[in-house]
C-alpha positions in Angstrom: 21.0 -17.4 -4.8 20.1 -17.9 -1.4 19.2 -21.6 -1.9 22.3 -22.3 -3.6 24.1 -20.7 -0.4 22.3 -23.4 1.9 23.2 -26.4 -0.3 26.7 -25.4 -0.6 27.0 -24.8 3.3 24.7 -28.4 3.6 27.5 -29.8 1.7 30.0 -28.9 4.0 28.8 -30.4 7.3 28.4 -34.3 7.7 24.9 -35.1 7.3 23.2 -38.0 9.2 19.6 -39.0 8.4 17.8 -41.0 11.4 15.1 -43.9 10.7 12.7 -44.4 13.6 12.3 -48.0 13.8 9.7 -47.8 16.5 6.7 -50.2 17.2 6.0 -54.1 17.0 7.3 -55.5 13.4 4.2 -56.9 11.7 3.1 -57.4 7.9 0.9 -54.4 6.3 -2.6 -55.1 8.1 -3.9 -52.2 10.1 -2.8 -48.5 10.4 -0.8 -49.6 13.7 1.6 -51.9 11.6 4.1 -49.5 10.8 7.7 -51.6 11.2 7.2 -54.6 7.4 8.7 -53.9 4.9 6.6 -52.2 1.9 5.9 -49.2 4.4 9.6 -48.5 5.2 10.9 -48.6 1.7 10.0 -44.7 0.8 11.6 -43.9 4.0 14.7 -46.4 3.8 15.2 -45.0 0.2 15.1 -42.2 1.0 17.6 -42.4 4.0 19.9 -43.8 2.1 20.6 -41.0 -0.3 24.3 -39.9 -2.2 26.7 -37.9 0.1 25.0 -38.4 3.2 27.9 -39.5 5.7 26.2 -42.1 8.1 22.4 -43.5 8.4 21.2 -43.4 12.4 18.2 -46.0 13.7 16.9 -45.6 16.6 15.5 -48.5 17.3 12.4 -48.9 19.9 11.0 -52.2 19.2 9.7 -55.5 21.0 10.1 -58.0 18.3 7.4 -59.5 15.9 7.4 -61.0 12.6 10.5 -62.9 11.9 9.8 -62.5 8.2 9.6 -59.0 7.7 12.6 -58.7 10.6 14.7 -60.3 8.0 12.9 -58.5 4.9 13.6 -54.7 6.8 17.2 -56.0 7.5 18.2 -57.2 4.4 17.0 -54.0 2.4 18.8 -52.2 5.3 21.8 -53.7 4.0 21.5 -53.5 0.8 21.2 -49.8 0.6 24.6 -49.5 2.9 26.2 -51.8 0.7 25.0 -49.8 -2.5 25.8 -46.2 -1.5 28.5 -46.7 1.0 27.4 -45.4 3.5 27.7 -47.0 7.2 24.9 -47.4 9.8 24.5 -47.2 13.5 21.7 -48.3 15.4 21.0 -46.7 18.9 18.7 -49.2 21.4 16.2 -47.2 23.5 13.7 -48.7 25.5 14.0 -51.6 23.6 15.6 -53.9 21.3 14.4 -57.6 21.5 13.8 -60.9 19.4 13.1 -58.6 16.4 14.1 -55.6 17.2 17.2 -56.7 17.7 17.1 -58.5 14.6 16.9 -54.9 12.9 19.8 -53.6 15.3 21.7 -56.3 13.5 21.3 -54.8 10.5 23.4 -51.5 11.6 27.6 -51.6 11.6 27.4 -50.6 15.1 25.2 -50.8 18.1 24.7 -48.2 21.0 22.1 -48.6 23.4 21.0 -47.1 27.0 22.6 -48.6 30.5 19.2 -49.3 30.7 17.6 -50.6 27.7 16.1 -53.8 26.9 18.2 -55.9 24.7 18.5 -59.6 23.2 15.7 -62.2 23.7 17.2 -64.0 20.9 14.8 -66.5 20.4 11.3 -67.8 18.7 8.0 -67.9 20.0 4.2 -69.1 18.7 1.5 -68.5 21.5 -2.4 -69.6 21.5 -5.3 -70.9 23.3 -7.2 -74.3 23.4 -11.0 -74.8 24.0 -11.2 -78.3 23.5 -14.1 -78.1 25.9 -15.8 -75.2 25.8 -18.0 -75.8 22.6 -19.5 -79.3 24.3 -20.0 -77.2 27.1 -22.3 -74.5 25.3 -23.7 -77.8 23.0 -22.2 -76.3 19.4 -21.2 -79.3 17.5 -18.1 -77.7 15.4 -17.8 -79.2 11.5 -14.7 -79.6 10.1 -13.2 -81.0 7.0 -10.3 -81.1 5.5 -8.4 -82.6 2.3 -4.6 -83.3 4.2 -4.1 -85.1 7.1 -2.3 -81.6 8.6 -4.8 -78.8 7.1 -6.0 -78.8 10.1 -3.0 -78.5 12.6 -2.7 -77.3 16.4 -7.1 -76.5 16.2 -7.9 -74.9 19.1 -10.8 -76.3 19.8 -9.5 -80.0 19.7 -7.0 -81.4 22.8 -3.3 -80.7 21.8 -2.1 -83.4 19.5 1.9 -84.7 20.0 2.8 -85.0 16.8 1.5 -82.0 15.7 3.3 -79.9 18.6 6.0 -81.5 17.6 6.2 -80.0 14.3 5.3 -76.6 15.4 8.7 -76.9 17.7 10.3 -78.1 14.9 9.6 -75.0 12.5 10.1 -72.5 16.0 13.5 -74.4 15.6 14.5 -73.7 11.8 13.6 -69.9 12.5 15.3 -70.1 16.1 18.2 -71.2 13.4 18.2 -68.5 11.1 18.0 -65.9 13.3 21.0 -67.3 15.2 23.0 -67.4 12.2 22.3 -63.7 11.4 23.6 -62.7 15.0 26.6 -64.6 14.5 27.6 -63.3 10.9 26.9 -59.8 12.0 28.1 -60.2 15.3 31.4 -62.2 13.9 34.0 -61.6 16.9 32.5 -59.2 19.0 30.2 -61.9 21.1 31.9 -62.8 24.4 29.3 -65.5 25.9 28.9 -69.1 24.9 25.5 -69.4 22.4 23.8 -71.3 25.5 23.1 -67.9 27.0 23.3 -65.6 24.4 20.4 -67.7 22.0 18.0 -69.5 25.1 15.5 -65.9 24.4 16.7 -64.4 27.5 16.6 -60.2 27.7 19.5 -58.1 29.1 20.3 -54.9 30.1 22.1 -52.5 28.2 25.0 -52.8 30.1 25.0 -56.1 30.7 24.3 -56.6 26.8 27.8 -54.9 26.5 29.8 -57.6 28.5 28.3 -60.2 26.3 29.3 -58.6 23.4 25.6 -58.0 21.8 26.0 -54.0 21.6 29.3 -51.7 21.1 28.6 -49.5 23.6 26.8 -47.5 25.7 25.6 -44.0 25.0 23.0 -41.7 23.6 22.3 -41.0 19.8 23.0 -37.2 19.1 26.0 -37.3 21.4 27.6 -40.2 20.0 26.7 -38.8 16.5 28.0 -35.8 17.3 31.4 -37.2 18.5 31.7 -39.1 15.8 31.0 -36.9 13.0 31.8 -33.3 14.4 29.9 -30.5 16.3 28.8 -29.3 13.1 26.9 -32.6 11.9 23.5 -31.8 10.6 21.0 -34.5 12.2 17.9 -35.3 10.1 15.1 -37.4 11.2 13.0 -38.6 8.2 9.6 -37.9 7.9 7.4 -40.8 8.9 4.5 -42.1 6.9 1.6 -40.3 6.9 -0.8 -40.5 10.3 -3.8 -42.7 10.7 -6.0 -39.4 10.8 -4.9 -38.8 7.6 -5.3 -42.0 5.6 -8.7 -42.5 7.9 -10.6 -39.4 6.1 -9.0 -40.9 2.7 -11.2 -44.4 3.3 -13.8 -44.8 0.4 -16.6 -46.5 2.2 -17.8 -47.1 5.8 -17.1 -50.9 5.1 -13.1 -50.1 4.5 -13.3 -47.5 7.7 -15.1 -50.5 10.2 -12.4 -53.0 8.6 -9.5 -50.6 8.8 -10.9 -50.0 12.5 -11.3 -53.6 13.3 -7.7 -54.2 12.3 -6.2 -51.6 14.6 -7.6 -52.7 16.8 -6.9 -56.6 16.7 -3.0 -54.8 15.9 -3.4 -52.9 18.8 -3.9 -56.3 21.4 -1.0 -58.0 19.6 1.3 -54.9 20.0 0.5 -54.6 23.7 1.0 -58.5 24.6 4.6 -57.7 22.5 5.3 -55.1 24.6 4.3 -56.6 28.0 6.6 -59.5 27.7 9.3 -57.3 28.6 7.7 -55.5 31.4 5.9 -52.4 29.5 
């Protein structure tokens, strides 16, 4: 009896479930990894569930994979355009290259005064050692079937050609993520696409006057003006914690792997983070 009380009186108030979009996006390699796609589909499912008035992300991300930006995106939309139901993203500390890729995804966007937004742009980093092996006398053997297999080696001096067809597939992505902005931006952007799409990062109010949020604000109180006092908000459970797959791992060769991967996730996630100050 009493559980058919608290469904009926759940029924009654406006229900808002929150997805914490949190974390660099990469693909599923290494416990850190959280934001691809195959590990936010239980939660995104279940977000997206009959009668619940409004989907919330709050969105604290510094880019990453452009693939699985546009993979966690598109299945955003999908399920909104499926159930119905409309979806808000709310910036925090930040929402850049990717992670504003996956603010896209949401109807509206709110973000801090003070958040990081935009950096709408593409960008492949690396090192070169063309010396350092001559250097320690290591003769390095490679061989190859395709005049590219071998492209942008490290340990060989930069070759033109083959930058320039690095730039030109930074470019094609560069491409598609503008077109995303402006389909899901259509008529709210208030710059030319000189400044909005040349990778530079904004404030959150400054990101307002160029059109790339919808305003300013914190989640809960925006949720709650827009639904009612009496909204229920639910944050959904996130996937289970490292600790807890870690004591799940069959062997000590899957735990030093798993390890080793966190760890290399760990550096990537950090240099992410640090191009935008923290």
């Amino acid at each position: 009896m009493f559980k058919r009380l608290k469904r009926l009186f759940r029924k009654s108030r406006p229900i808002i479930h929150v997805v914490r979009l949190e974390g660099a996006i990469m693909s599923g390699r290494g416990p850190a990894a959280s934001l691809n796609d195959k590990a936010l589909e239980p939660i995104l499912a279940k977000a997206f569930r009959k009668g619940v008035a409004a989907v919330a992300l709050a969105i604290n991300c510094p880019g990453g994979s452009p693939v699985q930006s546009a993979l966690i995106g598109a299945r955003i939309r999908q399920l909104a355009a499926e159930k119905q139901i409309p979806v808000l993203a709310f910036c925090e500390d930040v929402a850049a290259s990717g992670g504003y890729w996956l603010a896209c995804a949401a109807d509206e966007i709110y973000a801090d005064e003070n958040s990081i937004i935009g950096s709408i742009g593409v960008i492949s980093g690396s090192f070169g050692f063309p010396k350092a092996l001559a250097k320690l006398g290591v003769e390095r053997r490679v061989y190859t079937a395709g005049d590219s297999k071998s492209t942008n080696d490290p340990f060989k001096p930069e070759n033109p050609r083959e930058v320039a067809r690095l730039k030109g597939l930074l470019g094609e992505i560069h491409d598609s993520f503008k077109a995303m902005v402006r389909e899901r931006r259509a008529g709210k952007l208030k710059a030319d696409e000189k400044t909005l799409f040349d990778g530079s990062f904004w404030t959150g109010r400054k990101a307002l006057e160029l059109g790339l949020v919808d305003g300013l604000g914190h989640r809960n109180e925006i949720l709650k003006q827009r639904f009612g006092e009496n909204a229920e908000i639910d944050e959904m459970s996130p996937a289970k914690p490292f600790a807890a797959r870690l004591f799940g791992l069959g062997s000590r060769h899957a735990l030093a792997t798993e390890l080793t991967d966190s760890f290399l996730t760990a550096i990537e996630q950090r240099a992410l983070w640090q191009r935008f100050g923290l």
